[in-house]
Each structure stands twice: as C-alpha cells, then as structure tokens.
N, C-alpha and C positions, 0 to 999 in steps of 0.2 A: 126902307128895306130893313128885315130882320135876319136873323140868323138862330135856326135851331142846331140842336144837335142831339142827338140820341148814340147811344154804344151799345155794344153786343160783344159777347166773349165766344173764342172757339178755341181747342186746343188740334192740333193737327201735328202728324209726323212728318218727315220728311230729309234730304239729304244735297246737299249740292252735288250735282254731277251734270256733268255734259256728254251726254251719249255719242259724241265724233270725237270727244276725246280716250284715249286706254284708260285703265285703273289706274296708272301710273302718274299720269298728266292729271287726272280729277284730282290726285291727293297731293301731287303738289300744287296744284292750282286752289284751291279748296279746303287743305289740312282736314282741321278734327270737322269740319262740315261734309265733310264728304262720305262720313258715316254717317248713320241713321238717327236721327234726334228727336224732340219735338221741342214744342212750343205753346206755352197760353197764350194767345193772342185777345188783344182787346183793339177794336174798333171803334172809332168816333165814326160817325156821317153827320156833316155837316147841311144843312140846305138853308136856301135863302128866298126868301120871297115879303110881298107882303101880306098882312093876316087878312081873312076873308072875314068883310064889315060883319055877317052874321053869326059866325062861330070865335072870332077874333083869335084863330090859327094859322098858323104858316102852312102846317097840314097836321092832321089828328095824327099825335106821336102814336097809339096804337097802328093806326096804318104805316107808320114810319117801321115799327115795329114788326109788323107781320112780312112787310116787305126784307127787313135784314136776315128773317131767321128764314125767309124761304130762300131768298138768293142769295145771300153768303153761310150762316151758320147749317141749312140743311146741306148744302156742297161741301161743304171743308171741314166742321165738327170731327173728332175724333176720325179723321179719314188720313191717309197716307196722299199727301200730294203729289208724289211723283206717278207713284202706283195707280190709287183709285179715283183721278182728277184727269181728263183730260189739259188741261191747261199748263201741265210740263213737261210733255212732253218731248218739248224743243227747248224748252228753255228752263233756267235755273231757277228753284222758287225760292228767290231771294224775297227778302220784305220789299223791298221796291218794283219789283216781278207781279209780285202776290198784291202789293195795292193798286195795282195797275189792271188786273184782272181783276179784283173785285170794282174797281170805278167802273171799268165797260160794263160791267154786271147789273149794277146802278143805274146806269146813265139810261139802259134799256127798260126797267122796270118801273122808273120815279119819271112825274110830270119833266116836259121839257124844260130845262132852265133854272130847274130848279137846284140839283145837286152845284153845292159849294165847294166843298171837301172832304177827302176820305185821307183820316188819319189813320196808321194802321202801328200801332204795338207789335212789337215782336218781344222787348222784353222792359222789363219799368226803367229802361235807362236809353233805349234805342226805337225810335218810331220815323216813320217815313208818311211825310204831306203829297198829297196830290190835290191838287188845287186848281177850279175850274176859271175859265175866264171869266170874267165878269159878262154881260151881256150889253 
C-alpha cells in the first residue's frame, strides 16, 4: 500500500457567524472572526492504494489534479463562503467545517477507497486532518 498526495491552493473570504445567534452573541462568541476576512488556503489530498502493475500509479496525479481544481478550487477560489457557497449556510466555516466539506466533496468524485486524507491549511502555522479509515 502507497500513499500519494498532491495540493492545491485557494484563497476565499469569509466570517464566523451563526445566523440564530444576534450580532451581539457572534462577536462575542467569535471576536475579530466574526468580521469579514480571508485566507490562502493550501490543501494536501492524501490517497492510498496500490500502483496499477501497468502504469505503476496510484492514480495519474493529473487526474488527481483536474479532480481538486473542479471540486474544490472551482467552488471556493476567490469566493465568499458564507455568501456565494452553499455549504454555510448553517454552519460556521471554520477550517475544521471547511475540511470536512471538502472531504464529502472528494469522497464523491475519487474511486472508492481510495481518499486517505484531506489536510487543509488555513494558515502556515494552523491546519486541520481529516483522516479516512483504513479499509
């Protein structure tokens, strides 16, 4: 069993807020997050399998590749994720929120069994693991 990984960069806007709470309760609950920010994000995807005896890859990183930029980097690129993202609507897009959405994201568009990990950056000192069961 191997393990690749490829990364992808997106920068997105965004804010913590919880929409049943007032303006009152988000800022204290939330402080300077609860105004409008962004963030460079950089993404690992991890996947695991073993290499195919005739091409001897786990899977051809260009398709790894075409798969991040259509389902994460074309959705969240330079977009506001509370605003122009379904996916906050209810909830807070925290980096642990947000890797958690991009893993379902994954899990649907990549062979079965294969996604490992989705590491997700928010900034070069803070990143959140999602980490698949082993099989």
């Amino acid at each position: 069993m191997l393990r690749i990984t490829r990364a992808a960069e997106f920068c997105s806007s965004l804010r913590y807020w919880d929409p049943a709470l007032s303006a009152a309760a988000n800022q204290r609950r939330f402080g300077r997050c609860a105004s409008q920010h962004g963030h460079n994000y950089r993404l690992e995807v991890t996947l695991r399998g073993v290499p195919d005896p005739a091409t001897g890859m786990v899977m051809d990183l260009k398709d790894l590749k075409e798969i991040l930029e259509r389902e994460v980097v074309a959705r969240f690129d330079h977009r506001d994720l509370n605003g122009d993202t379904p996916y906050f609507a209810k909830q807070v897009p925290t980096p642990e929120n947000l890797a958690q959405v991009i893993r379902d994201l994954l899990i649907q568009a990549l062979p079965a069994g294969m996604l490992d990990r989705v590491r997700l950056y928010q900034d070069e000192d803070l990143w959140v693991d999602v980490l698949e069961e082993a099989l």
